[in-house]
TIGU-967408 format. One record per atom (N, C-alpha, C): residue number from 0; z, y, x. Coordinates in nm, 4 decimals, always signed. Each point is the difference from the previous one (the first is absolute). Layout:
<bados>
(NUM (Z Y X))
...
</bados>
This chain:
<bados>
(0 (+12.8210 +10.2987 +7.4226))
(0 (+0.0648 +0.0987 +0.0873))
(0 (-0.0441 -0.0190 +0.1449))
(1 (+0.0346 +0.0774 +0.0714))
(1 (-0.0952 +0.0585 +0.1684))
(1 (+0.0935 -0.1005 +0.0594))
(2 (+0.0013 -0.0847 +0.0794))
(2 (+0.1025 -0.0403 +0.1144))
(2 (+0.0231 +0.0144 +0.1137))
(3 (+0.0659 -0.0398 +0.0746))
(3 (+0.0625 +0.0612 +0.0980))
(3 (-0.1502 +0.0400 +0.0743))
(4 (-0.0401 -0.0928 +0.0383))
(4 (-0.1334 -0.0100 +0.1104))
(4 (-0.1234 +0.1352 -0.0108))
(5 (+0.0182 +0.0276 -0.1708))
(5 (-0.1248 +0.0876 -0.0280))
(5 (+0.0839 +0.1511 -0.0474))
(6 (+0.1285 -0.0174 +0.0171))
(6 (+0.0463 +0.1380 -0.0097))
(6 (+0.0690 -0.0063 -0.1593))
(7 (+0.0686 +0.1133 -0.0328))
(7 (+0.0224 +0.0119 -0.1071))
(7 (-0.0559 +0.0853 -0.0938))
(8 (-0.0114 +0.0067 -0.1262))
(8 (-0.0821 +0.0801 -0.0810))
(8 (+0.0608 +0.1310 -0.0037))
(9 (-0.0931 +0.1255 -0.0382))
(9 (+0.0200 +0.0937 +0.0456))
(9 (+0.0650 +0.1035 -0.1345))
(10 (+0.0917 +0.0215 -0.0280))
(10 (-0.0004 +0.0545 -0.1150))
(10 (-0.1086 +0.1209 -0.0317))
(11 (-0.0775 +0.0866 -0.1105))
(11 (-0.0780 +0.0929 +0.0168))
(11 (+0.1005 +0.1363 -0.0288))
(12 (+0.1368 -0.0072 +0.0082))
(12 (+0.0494 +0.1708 +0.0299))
(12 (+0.0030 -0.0090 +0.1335))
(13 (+0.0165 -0.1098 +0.1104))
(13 (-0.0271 +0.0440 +0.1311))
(13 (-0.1360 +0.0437 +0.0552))
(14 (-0.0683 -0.0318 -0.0703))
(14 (-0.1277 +0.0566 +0.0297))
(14 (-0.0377 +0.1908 -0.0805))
(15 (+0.0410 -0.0304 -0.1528))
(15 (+0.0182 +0.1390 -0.0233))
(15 (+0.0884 +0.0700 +0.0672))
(16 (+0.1122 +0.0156 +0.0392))
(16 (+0.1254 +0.1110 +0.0690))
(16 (-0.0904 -0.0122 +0.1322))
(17 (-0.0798 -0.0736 +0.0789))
(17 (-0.0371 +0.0306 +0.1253))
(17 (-0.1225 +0.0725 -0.0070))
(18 (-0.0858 -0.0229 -0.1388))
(18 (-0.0827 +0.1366 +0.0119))
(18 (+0.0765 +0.0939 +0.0041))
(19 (+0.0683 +0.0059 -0.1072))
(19 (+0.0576 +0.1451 -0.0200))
(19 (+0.0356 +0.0738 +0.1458))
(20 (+0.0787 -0.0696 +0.0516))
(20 (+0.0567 +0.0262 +0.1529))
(20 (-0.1324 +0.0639 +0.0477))
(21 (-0.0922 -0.0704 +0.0136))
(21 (-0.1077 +0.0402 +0.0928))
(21 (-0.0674 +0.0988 -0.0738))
(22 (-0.0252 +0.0310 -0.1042))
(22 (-0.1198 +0.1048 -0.0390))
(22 (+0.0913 +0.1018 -0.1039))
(23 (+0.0806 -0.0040 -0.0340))
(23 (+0.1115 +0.0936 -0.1298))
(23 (+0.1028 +0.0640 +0.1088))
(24 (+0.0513 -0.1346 +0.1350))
(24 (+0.0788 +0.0796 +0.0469))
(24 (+0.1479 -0.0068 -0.1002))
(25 (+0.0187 -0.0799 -0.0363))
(25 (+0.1003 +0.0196 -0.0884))
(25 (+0.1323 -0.0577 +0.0438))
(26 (-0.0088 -0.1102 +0.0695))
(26 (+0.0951 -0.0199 +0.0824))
(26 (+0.0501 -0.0062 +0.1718))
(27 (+0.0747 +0.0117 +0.0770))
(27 (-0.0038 -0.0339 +0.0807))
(27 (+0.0043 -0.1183 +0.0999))
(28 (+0.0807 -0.1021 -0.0615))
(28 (+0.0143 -0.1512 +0.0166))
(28 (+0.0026 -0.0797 -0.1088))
(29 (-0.0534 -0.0841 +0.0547))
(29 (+0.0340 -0.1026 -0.1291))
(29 (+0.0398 -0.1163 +0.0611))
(30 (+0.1385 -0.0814 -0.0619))
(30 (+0.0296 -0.1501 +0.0807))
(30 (-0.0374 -0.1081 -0.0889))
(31 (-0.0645 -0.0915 +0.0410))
(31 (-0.0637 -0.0927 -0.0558))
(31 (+0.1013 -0.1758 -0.0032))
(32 (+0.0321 -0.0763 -0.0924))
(32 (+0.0606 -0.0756 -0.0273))
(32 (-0.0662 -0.1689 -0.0271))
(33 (+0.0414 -0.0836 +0.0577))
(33 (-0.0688 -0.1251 -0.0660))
(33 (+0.0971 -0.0712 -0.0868))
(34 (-0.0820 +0.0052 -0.1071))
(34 (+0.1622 -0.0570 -0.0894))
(34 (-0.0734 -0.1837 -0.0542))
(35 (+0.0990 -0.0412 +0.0775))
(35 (-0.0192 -0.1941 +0.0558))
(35 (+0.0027 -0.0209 -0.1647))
(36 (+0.0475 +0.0565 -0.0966))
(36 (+0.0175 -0.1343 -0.1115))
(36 (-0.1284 +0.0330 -0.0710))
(37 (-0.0795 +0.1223 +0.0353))
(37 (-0.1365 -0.0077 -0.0429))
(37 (-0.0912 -0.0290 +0.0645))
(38 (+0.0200 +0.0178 +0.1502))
(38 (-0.1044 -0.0077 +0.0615))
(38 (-0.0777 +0.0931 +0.0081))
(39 (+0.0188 +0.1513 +0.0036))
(39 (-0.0810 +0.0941 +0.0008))
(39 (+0.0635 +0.1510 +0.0675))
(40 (-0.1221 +0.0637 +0.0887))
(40 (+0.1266 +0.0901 +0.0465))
(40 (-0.0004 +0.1861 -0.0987))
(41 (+0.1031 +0.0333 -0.0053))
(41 (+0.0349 +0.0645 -0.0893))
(41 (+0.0698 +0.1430 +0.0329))
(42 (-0.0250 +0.1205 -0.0595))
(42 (+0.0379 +0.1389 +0.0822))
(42 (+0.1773 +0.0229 -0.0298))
(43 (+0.0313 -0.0273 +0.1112))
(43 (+0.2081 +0.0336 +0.0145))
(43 (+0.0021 +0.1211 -0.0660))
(44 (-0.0007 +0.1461 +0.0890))
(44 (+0.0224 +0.1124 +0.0023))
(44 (-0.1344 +0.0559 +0.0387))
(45 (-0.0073 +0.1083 -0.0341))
(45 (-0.1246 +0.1320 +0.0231))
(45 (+0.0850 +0.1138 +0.0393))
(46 (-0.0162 +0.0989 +0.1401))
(46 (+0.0540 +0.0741 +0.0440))
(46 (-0.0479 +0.1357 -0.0647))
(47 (+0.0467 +0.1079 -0.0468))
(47 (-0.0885 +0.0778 -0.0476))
(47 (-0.0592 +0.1147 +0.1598))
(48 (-0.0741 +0.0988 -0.0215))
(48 (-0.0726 +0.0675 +0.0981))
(48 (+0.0727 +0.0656 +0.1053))
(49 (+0.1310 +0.0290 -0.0647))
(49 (+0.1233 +0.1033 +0.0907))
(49 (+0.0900 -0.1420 +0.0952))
(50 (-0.0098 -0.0628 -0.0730))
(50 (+0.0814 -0.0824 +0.1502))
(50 (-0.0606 -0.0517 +0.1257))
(51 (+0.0591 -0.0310 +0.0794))
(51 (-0.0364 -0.0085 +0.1087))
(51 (+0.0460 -0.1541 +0.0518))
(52 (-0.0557 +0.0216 +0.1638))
(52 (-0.0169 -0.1139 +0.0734))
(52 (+0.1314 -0.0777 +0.0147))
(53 (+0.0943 +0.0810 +0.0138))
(53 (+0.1627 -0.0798 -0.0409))
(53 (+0.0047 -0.0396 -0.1218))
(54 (+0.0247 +0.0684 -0.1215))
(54 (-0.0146 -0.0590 -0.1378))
(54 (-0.0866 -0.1083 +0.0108))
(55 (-0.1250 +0.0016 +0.0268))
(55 (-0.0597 -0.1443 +0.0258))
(55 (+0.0787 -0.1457 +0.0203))
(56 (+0.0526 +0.0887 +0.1455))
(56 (+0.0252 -0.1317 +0.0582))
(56 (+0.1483 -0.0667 -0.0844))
(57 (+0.0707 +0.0775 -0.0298))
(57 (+0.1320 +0.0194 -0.0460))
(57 (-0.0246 -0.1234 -0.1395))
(58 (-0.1500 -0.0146 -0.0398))
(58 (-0.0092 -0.0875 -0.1266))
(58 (-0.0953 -0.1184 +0.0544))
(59 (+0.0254 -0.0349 +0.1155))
(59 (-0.0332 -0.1534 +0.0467))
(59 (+0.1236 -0.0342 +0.0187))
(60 (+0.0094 -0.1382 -0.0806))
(60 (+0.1487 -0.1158 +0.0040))
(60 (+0.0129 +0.0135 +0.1496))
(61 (+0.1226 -0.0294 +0.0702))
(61 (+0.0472 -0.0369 +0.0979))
(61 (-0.0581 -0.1466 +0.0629))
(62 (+0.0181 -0.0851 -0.1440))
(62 (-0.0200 -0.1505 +0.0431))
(62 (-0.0778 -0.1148 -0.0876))
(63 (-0.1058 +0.1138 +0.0088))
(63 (-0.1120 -0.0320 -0.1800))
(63 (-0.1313 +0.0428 +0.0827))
(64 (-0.0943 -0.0953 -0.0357))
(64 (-0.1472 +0.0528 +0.0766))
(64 (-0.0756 +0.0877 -0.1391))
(65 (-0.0658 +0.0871 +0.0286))
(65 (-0.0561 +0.1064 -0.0705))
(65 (-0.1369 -0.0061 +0.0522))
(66 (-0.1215 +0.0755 -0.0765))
(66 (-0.0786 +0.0464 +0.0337))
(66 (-0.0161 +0.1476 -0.0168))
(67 (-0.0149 +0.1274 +0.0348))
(67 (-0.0259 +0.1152 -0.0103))
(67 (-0.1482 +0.0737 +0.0494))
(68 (-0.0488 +0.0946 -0.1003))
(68 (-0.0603 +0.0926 +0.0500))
(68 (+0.0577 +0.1336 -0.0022))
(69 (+0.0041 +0.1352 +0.1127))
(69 (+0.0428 +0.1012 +0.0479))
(69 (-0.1048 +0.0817 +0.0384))
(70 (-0.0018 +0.1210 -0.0802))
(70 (-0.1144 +0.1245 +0.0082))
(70 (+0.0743 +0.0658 +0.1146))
(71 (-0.0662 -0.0057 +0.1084))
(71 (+0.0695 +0.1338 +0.0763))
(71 (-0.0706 +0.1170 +0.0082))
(72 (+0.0320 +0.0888 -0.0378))
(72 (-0.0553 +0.1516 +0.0756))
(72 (+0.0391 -0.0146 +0.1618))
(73 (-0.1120 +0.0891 +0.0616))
(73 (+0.0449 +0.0286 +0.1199))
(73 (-0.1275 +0.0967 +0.0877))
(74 (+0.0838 +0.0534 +0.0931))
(74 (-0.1099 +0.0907 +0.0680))
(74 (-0.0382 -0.0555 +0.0933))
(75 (-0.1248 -0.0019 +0.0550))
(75 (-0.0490 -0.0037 +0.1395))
(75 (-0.0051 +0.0773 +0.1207))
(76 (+0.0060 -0.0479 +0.1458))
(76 (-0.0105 +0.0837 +0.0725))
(76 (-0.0958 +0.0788 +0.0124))
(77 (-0.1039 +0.0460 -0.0796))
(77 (-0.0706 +0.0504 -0.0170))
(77 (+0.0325 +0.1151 -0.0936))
(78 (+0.1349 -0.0321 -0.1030))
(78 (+0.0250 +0.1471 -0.0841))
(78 (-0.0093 -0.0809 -0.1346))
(79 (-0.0648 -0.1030 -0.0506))
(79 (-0.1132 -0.0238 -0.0980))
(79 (+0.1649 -0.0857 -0.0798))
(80 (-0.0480 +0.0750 -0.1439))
(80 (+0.0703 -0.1183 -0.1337))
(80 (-0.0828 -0.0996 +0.0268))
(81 (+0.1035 -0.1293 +0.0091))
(81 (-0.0903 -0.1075 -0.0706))
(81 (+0.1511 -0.1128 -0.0810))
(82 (-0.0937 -0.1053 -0.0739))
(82 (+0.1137 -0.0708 -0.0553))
(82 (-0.1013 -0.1693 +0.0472))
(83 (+0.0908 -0.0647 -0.0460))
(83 (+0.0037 -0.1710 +0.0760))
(83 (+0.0511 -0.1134 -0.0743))
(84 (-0.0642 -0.0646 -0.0599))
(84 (+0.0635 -0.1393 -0.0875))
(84 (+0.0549 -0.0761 +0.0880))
(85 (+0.1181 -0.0649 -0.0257))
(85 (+0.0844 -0.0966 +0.1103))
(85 (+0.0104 -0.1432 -0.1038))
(86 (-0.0432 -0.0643 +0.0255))
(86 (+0.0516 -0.1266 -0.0177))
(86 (+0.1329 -0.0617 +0.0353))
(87 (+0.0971 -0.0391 -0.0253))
(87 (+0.1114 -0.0626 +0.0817))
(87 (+0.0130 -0.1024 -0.0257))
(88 (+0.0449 -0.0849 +0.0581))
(88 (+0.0239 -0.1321 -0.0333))
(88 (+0.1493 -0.0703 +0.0278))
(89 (+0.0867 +0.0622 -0.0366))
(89 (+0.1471 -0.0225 +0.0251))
(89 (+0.0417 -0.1270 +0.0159))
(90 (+0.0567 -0.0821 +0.0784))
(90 (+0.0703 -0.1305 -0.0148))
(90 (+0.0929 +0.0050 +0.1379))
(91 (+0.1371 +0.0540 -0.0822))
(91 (+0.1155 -0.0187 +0.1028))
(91 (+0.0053 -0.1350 +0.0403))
(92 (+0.0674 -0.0132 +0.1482))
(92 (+0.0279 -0.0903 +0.0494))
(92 (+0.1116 -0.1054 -0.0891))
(93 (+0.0957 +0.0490 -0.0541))
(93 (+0.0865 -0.0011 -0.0949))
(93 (-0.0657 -0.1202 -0.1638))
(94 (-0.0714 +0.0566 -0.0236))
(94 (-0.0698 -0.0537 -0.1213))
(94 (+0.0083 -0.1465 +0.0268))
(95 (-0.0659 -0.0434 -0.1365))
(95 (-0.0031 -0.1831 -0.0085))
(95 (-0.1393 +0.0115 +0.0949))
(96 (+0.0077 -0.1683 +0.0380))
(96 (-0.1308 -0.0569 +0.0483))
(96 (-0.0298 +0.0188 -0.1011))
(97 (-0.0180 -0.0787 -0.1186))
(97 (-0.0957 -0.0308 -0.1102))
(97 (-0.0724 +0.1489 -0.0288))
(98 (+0.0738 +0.1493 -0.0013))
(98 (-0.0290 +0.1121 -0.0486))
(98 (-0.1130 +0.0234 +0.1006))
(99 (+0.0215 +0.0031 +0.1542))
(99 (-0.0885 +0.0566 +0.0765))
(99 (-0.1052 -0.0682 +0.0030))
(100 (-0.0189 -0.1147 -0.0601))
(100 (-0.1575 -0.0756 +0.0171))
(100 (-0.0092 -0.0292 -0.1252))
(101 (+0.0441 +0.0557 -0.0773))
(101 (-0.0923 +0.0527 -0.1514))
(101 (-0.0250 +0.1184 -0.0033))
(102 (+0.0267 +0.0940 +0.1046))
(102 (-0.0246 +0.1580 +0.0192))
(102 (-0.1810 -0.0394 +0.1059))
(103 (+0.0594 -0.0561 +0.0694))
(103 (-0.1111 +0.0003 +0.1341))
(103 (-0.1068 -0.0368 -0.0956))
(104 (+0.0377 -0.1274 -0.0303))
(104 (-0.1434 -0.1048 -0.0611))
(104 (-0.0586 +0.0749 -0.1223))
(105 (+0.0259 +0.1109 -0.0564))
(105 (-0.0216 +0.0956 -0.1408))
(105 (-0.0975 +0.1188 +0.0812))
(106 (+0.0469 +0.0482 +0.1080))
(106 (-0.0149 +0.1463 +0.0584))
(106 (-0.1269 +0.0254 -0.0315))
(107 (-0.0669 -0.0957 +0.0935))
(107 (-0.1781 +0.0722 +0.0157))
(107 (-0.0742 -0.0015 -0.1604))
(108 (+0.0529 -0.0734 -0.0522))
(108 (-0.0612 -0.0224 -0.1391))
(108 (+0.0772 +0.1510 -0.0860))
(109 (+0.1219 +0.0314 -0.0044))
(109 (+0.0373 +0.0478 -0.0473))
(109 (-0.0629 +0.1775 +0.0437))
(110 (-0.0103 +0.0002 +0.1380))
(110 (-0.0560 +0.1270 +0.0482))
(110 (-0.1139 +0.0581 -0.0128))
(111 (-0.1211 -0.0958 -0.0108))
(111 (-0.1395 -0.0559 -0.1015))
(111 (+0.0113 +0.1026 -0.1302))
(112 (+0.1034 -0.0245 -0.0512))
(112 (-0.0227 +0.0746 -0.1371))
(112 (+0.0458 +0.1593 +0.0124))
(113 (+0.0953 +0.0324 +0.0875))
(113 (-0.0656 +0.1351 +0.0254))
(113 (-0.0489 +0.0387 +0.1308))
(114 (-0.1111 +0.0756 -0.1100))
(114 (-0.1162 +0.0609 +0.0824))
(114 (+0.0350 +0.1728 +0.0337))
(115 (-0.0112 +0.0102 +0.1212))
(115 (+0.0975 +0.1193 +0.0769))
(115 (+0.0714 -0.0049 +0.1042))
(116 (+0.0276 -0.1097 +0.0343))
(116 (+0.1559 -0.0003 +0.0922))
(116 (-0.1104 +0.0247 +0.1163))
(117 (+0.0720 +0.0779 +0.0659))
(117 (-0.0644 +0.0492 +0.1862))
(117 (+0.0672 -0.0449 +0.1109))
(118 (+0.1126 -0.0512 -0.0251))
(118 (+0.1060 -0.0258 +0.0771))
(118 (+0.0849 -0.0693 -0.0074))
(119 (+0.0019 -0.1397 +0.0817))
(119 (+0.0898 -0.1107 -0.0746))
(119 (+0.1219 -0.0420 +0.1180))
(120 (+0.1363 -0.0102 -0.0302))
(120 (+0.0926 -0.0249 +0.0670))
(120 (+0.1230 -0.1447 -0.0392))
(121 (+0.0080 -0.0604 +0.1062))
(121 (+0.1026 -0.0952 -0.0669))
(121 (+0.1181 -0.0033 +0.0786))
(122 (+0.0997 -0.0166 -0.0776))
(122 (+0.1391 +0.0828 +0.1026))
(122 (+0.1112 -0.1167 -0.0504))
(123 (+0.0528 -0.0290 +0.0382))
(123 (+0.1121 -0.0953 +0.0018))
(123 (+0.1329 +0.0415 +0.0640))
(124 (+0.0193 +0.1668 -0.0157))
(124 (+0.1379 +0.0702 +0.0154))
(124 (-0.0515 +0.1197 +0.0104))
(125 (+0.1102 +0.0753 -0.0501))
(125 (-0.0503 +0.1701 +0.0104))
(125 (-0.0526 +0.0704 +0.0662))
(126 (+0.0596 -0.0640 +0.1564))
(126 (-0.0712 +0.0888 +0.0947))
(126 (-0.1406 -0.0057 +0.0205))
(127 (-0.0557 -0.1441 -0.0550))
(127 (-0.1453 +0.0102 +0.0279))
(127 (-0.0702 +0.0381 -0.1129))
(128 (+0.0714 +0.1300 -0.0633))
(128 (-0.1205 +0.0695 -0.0982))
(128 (+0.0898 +0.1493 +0.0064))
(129 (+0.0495 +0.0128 +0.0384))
(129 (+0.0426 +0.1244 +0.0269))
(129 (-0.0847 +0.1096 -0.0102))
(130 (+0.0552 +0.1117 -0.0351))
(130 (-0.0797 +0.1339 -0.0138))
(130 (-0.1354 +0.0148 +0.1210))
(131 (+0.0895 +0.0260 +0.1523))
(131 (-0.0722 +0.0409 +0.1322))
(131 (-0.1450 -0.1455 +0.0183))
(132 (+0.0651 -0.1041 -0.0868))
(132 (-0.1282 -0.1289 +0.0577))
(132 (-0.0954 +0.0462 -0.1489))
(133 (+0.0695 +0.0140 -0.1308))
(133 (-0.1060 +0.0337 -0.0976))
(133 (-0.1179 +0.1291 +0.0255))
(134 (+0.0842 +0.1310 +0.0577))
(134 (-0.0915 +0.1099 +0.0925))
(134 (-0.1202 -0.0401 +0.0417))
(135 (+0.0833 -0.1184 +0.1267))
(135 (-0.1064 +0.0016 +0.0629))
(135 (-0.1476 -0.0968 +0.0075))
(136 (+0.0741 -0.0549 -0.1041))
(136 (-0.1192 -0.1534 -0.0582))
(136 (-0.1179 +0.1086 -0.0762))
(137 (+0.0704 +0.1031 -0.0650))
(137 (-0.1028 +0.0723 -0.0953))
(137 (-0.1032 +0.1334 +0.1203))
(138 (+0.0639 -0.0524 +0.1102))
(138 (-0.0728 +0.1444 +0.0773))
(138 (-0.1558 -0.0382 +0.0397))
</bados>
């Protein structure tokens, strides 16, 4: 098994549901889970296409570190559709030590396996992923 140092193993539906996300379009979020008694991280919930940036957020624990990716649509000042892979990297202030540096020490390895993300954010309370900062990270 992967240890702490080299990350944890990656389950392969997080890698399938994040194609899907990216090229089917099939979901809108997906929250990503490390589950300690395997050692591997593993898909929580999948948002379907109609919910939105609240529903998102509404399914990150309060006091649980998560990983997420988030499709946004959005327009440019230019007029133009476009959409944006978000990476998140959730770890409330709240959470265990032990959780947030098995989140940290996993991340880059874990983000490695999907291929897509354009946009990576790490937020340690709501306000720093908020709608107006997600906007404008994707502008």
């Amino acid at each position: 098994m992967a240890n702490a140092a080299s990350g944890m193993a990656v389950n392969d539906e997080c890698k399938l549901k994040f194609l899907e996300l990216k090229t089917k379009r099939n979901y809108r979020f997906i929250v990503f889970k490390i589950d300690e008694t395997i050692q591997q991280v593993k898909v929580e919930k999948l948002g379907s296409p109609e919910e939105t940036y609240e529903d998102f957020t509404n399914n990150l624990p309060a006091d649980e570190c998560r990983y997420a990716v988030f499709d946004l649509d959005f327009t440019t000042n230019e007029n133009c559709q476009k959409s944006k892979i978000f990476f998140i990297a959730w770890a409330p202030d709240t959470s265990r030590i032990r959780s947030k540096m098995l989140y940290a020490s996993s991340k880059d390895r874990f983000k490695r396996e999907l291929d897509g993300i354009q946009v990576e954010l790490q937020a340690t309370d709501p306000s720093e992923m908020s709608f107006d900062i997600i906007k404008a990270r994707a502008l």
